[in-house]
C-alpha positions as CSV (number, residue, x, y, z in Angstrom):
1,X,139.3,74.3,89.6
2,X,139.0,77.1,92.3
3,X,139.1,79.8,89.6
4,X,136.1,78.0,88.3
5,X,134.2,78.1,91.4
6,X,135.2,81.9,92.2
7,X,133.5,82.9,88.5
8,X,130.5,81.4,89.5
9,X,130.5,83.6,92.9
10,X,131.3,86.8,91.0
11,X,129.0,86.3,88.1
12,X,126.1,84.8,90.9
13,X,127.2,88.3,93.2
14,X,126.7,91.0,89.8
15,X,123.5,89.4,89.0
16,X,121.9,89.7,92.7
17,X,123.6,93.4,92.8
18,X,122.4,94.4,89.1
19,X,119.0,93.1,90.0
20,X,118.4,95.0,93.4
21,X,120.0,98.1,91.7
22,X,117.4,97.6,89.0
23,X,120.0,97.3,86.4
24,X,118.7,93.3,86.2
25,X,116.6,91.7,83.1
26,X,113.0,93.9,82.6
27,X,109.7,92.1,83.4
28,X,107.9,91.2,80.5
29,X,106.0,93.5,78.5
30,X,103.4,94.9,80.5
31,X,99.7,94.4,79.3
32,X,98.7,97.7,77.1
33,X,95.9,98.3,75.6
34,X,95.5,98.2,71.9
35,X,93.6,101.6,70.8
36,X,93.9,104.2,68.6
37,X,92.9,107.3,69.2
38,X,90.4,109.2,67.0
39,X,89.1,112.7,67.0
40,X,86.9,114.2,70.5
41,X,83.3,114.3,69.7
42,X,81.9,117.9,68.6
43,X,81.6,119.6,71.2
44,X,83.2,118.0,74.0
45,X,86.0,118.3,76.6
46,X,87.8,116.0,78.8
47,X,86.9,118.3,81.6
48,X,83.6,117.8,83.7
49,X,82.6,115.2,86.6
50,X,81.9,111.4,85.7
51,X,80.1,108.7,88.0
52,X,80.5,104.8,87.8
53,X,79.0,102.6,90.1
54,X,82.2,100.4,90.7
55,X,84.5,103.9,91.3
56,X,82.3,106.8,92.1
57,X,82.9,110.5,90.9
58,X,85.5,111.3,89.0
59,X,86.7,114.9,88.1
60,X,88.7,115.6,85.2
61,X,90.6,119.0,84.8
62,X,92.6,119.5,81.8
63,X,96.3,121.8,81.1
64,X,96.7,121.7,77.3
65,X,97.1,117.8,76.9
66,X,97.6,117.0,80.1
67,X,94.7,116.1,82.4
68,X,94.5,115.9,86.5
69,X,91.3,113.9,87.8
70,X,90.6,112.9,91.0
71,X,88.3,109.9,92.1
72,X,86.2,109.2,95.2
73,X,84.8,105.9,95.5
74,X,80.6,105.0,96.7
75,X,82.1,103.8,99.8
76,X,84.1,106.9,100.6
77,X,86.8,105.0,102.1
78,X,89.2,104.9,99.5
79,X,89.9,107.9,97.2
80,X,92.4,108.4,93.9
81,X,94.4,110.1,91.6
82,X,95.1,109.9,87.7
83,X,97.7,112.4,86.1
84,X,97.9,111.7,81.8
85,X,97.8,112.7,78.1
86,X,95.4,113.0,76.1
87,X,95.7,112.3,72.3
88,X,92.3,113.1,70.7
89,X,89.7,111.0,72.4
90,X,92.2,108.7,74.1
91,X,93.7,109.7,77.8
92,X,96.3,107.2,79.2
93,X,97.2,107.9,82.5
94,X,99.1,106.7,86.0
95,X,97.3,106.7,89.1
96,X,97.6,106.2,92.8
97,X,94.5,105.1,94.9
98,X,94.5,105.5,98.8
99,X,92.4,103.7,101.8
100,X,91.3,106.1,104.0
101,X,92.8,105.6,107.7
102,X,95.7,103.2,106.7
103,X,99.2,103.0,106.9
104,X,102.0,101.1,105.3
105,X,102.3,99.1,102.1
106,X,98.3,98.2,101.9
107,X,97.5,101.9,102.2
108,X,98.6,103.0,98.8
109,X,97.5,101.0,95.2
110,X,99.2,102.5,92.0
111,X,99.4,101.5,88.1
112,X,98.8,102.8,84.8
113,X,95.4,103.0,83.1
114,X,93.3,104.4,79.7
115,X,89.8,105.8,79.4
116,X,88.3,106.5,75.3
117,X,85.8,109.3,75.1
118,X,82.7,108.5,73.0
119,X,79.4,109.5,72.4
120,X,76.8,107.4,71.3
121,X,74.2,108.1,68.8
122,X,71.2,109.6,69.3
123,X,70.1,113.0,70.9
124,X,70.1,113.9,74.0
125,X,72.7,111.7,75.4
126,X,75.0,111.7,77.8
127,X,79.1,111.3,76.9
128,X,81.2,108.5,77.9
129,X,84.8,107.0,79.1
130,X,85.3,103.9,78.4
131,X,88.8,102.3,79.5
132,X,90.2,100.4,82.4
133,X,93.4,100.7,85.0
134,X,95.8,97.6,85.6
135,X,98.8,97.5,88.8
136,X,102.3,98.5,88.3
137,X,103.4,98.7,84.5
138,X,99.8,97.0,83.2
139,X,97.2,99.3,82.0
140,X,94.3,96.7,82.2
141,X,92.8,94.8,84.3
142,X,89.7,96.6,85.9
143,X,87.1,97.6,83.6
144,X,86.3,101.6,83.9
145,X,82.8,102.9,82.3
146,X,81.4,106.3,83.3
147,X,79.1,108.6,82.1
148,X,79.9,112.6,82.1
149,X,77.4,114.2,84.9
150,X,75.8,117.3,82.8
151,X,76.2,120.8,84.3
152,X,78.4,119.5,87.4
153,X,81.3,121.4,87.3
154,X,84.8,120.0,87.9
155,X,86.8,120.5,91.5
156,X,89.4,118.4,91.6
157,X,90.3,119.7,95.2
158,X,87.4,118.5,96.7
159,X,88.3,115.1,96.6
160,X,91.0,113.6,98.9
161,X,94.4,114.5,100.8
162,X,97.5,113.8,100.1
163,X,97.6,110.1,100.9
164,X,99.1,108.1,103.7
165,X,100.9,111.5,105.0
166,X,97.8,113.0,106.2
167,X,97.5,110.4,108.9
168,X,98.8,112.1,112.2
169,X,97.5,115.9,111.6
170,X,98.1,117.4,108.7
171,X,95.8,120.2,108.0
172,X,92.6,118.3,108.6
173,X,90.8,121.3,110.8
174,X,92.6,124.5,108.3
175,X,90.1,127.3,108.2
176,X,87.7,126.3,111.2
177,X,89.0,129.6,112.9
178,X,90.6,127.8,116.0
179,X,94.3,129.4,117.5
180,X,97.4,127.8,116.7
181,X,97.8,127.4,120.1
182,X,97.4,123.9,122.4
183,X,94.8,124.0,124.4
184,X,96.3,122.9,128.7
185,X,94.3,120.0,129.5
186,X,91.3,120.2,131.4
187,X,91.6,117.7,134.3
188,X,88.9,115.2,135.1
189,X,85.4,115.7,136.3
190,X,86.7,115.0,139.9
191,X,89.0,117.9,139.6
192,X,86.4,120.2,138.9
């Protein structure tokens, strides 16, 4: 009977270790989004600088297939980044989004996402991604529309830090010609 009991402990012991190794069963599927991609509109590039109202300006630079954007948000309080592939007019991506001033697990949101490039009929009008982001392995969820911002050229640089890091210096005043050095303190206004 105790060899019973003493299976139960080892098979209950290499499902706890199996699971925090990661080894354990897989979530289920994650929620994809069913789209097939279809040739870019003539004319157009995934590069350039988008704006939606829920997530701001977005900048897209591509590298061959792969594309690097950057997102800042109305408020200006949170900021992101999207790294993907494109396959004709569909880019799936991941992305991390930060809060500005935080620290710890609340200061850093990440999943997957997709964005379709279309343009609608008509002349004179104005291209657009379609698509949406989801947490963790999901790429829905939020609903992502934005329209590409004619003759705005794409800086992907000018948009964020490098996260949670940057709090505590960094390189926040680089190039504002101050020395290296720390300044001595000045006393108080007693002092002086």
């Amino acid at each position: 009977m105790w060899h019973v009991e003493f299976k139960r402990a080892l098979i209950t012991a290499v499902l706890a270790v199996s699971a925090l190794a990661g080894c354990g069963p897989k979530p289920l599927g994650a929620k994809l989004a069913q789209i097939e991609s279809a040739p870019m509109p003539e004319n157009a590039t995934w590069e350039g600088v988008y704006f939606s109202p829920l997530f701001g300006t977005l900048h897209l630079v591509p590298e061959g297939n792969l594309i690097n954007g950057r997102w800042q948000r109305p408020s200006k309080g949170e900021w992101g980044k999207l790294q993907g592939n494109a396959n004709g007019s569909v880019l799936r991506f991941d992305w991390d989004e930060y809060k500005d001033g935080l620290v710890g697990p609340n200061s850093k949101k990440s999943g997957k996402g997709y964005f379709v490039y279309s343009r609608p009929d008509g002349d004179n009008v104005d291209d657009i991604l379609k698509g949406a982001i989801g947490r963790g392995a999901d790429e829905t969820g939020s609903d992502w529309v934005a329209i590409k911002q004619r003759n705005v050229k794409a800086n992907i640089h000018s948009i964020g830090g490098v996260g949670a890091a940057d709090v505590g210096g960094g390189d926040w005043d680089k190039g504002n010609g101050e020395s290296s050095e720390v300044e001595a303190p000045t006393g108080t206004t007693e002092e002086k």
